[in-house]
N, C-alpha and C positions, 0 to 999 in steps of 0.2 A: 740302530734301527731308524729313526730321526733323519740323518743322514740319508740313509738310503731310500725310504720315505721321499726325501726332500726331492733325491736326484732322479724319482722316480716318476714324479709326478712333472719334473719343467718340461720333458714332450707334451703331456696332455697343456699347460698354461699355453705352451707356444705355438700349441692348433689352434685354441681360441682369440690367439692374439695376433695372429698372420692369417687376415681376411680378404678373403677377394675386393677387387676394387669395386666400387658399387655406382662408376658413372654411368654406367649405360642400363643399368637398372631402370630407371624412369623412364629413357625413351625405350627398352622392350615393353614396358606395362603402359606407356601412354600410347605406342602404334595397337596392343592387342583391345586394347579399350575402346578407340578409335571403331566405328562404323562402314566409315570409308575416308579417306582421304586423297586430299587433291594438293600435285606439286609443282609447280612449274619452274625447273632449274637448267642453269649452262655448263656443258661439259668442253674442257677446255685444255686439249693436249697444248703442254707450255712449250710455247715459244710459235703457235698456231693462232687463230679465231674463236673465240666461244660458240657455241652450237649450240641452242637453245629446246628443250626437251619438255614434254610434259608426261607427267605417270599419273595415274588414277588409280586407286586401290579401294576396292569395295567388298568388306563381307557378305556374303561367306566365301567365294571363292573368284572372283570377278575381277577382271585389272585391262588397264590399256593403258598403254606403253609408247607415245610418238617421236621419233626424230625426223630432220629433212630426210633422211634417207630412207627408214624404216619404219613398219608400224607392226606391234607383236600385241595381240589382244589375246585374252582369256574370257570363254564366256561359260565356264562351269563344267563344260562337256570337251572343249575343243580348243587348243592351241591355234591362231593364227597369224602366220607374219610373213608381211610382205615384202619383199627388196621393193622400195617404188623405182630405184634407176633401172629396176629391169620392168618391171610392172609386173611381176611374177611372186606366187603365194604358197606357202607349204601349209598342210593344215593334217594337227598329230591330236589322238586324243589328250587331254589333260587328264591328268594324273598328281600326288603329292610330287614325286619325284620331276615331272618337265616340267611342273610350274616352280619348283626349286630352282630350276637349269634358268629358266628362263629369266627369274626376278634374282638371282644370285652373279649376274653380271659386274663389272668391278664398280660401274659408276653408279650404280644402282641397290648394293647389293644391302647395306644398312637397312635400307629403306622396306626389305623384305620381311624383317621381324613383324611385321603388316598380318601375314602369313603363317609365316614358321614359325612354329613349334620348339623348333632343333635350332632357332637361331642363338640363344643365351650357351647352349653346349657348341658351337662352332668356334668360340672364343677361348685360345689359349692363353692368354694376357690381356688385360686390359690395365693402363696406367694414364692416372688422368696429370696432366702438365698445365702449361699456363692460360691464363685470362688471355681472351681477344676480342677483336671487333669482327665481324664478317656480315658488310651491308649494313653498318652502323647498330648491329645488332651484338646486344653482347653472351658472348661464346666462350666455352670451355672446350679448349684443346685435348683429346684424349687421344692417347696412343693403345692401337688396338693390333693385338697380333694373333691371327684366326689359326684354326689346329693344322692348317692345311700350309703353314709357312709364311702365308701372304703376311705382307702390314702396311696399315693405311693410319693417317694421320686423320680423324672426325673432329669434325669441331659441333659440339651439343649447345643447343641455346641453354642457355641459364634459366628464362624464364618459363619453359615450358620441356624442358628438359632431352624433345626431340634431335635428332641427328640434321641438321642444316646443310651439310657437305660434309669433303673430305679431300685431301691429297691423295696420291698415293704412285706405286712405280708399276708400270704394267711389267709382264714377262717378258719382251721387249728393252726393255730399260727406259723405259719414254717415262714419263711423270707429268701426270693430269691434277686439276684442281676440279670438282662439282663444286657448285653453290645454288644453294635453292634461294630462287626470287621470291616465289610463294610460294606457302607450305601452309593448307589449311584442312586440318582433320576436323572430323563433323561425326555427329550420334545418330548419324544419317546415314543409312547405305545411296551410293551416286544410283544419277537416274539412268534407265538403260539406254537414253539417246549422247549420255556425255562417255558410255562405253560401248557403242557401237564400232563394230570394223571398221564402217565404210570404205571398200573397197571400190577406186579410182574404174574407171568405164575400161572395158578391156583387160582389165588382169586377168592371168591365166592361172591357173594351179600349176603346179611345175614340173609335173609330171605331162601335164598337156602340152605345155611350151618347150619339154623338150622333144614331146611326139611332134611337133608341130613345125620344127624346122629343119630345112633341108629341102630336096627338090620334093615336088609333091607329088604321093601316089595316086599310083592306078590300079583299079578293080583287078588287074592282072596282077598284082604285088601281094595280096593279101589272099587271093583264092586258093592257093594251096594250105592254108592256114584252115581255114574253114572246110575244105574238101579231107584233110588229114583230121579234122576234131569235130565235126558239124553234120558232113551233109549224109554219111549214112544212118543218122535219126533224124534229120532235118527234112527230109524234100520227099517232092511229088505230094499227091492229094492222102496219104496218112502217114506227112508231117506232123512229131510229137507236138503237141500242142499246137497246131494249127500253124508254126513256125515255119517256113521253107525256105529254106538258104545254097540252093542249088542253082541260083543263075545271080546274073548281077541285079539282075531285076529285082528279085525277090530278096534280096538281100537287103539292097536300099530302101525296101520297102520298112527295112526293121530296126533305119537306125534314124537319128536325127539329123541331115544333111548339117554337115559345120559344127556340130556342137557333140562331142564325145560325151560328156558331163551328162547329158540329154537323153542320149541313144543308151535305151532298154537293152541291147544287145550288149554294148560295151560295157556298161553298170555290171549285168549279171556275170558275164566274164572275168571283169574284174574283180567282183567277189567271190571266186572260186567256185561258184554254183554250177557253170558248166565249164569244159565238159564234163562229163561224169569219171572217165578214167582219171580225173585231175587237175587243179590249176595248171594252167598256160603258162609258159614262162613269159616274163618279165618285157622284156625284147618285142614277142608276139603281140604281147598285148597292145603296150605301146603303137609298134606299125598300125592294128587296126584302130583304135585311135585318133594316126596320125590322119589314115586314110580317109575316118569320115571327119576331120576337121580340115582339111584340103578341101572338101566337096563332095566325096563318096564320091570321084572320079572314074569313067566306066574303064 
């Protein structure tokens, strides 16, 4: 009995004795502690130029995000990010999930325990390796391999336990180094001017920028649109709401010459308010659109 006893119980001894690694424990409890924090790091596909980055991350739900090419801001409600080589913007609501997409990037993606929740369970491994220096700072090398196959090599400061950088091999086969120059968490939420868009003079949304190029229309491109969805409630003197879109005239009367984003007509359209038998398809909407950011051309 003794025996059996014995053999019975070295599973349970050898659950309590084979414990998960506990280096990235500090830095998930020092980023969810954290208020907001501010980084300013170089991402550097090897054997290229370092490319210099800043992230902002501010509770509760608040982030900006800039590289020379790009800028992805979060302001609670709304996803924004601009390609600046095109000058062009997509803008999604924010949600747990696109702001997961968004701060779960490779070169960025430690850095998102800021956030996440689900960050401590996306790790299928963690094993911590050797002492380093990184920026005369001294660093613990951990090897991290996430449930989803990825693995990245983090190096954790020693004295503050945070994630500083990392290695690692994109899908590609290419192999990047991050290292963060500065890295300063605060009991602070950031102010709303260091996580503002600002959006460059001229950026379009991109749904505009694709209405908007190509040869430009004419008031004759787009009248059948409006004649097939519009004008038998729209025109003469008991037009529904005082609305009449039966001539060019009266038409232009209803948008914002240049500016789609602007034009009452196009907003409503595009939020599927009219017509009444159904949204417009896609295509349609776009043309009219295009049509009044040409000029509402006669």
């Amino acid at each position: 009995m003794k025996v059996l006893f014995a053999l019975a119980t070295i599973p349970l001894i050898a659950a309590f004795l084979i414990l998960p690694d506990s280096s990235l424990d500090k830095h998930t409890s020092e980023m969810k502690k954290a208020q907001s924090i501010a980084i300013v790091f170089t991402v550097n596909k090897i054997g290229g130029a370092p490319e210099e980055q800043v992230l902002t991350l501010s509770k509760p739900d608040r982030f900006r995000w800039e590289s020379p090419s790009r800028l992805v801001v979060g302001n609670g409600k709304t996803l924004i990010a601009l390609d600046k080589g095109k000058n062009v913007y997509t803008e999604t609501p924010q949600t747990p999930d696109t702001m997961r997409k968004a701060l779960g990037e490779d070169a960025i993606w430690a850095w998102s325990a800021f956030f996440d929740p689900e960050f401590a369970a996306s790790l299928a491994n963690v094993k911590k390796g050797a002492a380093r220096k990184v920026r005369n700072i001294a660093v613990t090398e951990v090897e991290v391999i996430r449930k989803d196959g990825r693995a990245f090599n983090v190096y954790v400061d020693d004295a503050t336990g945070i994630v500083r950088g990392q290695t690692f091999e994109a899908p590609d086969k290419s192999q990047w180094l991050v290292l963060a120059k500065e890295l300063k968490p605060s009991d602070k939420p950031a102010e709303d001017g260091v996580l503002a868009a600002k959006l460059p003079d001229g950026a379009k949304k991109a749904e505009d920028a694709a209405a908007s190029s190509g040869p430009k229309l004419a008031y004759a491109d787009i009248r059948g649109i409006l004649e097939r969805n519009c004008v038998s409630c729209h025109s003469g003197p008991g037009a529904k709401k005082g609305v009449d879109l039966a001539d060019y005239n009266a038409v232009k009367r209803q948008v914002t010459v240049g500016n789609a984003d602007a034009s009452r007509l196009v907003r409503i359209i595009r939020r599927g308010q009219m017509p009444p038998s159904g949204p417009l398809p896609k295509s349609e909407i776009d043309q009219l659109a295009k049509w009044v950011n040409d000029g509402a051309n006669p």
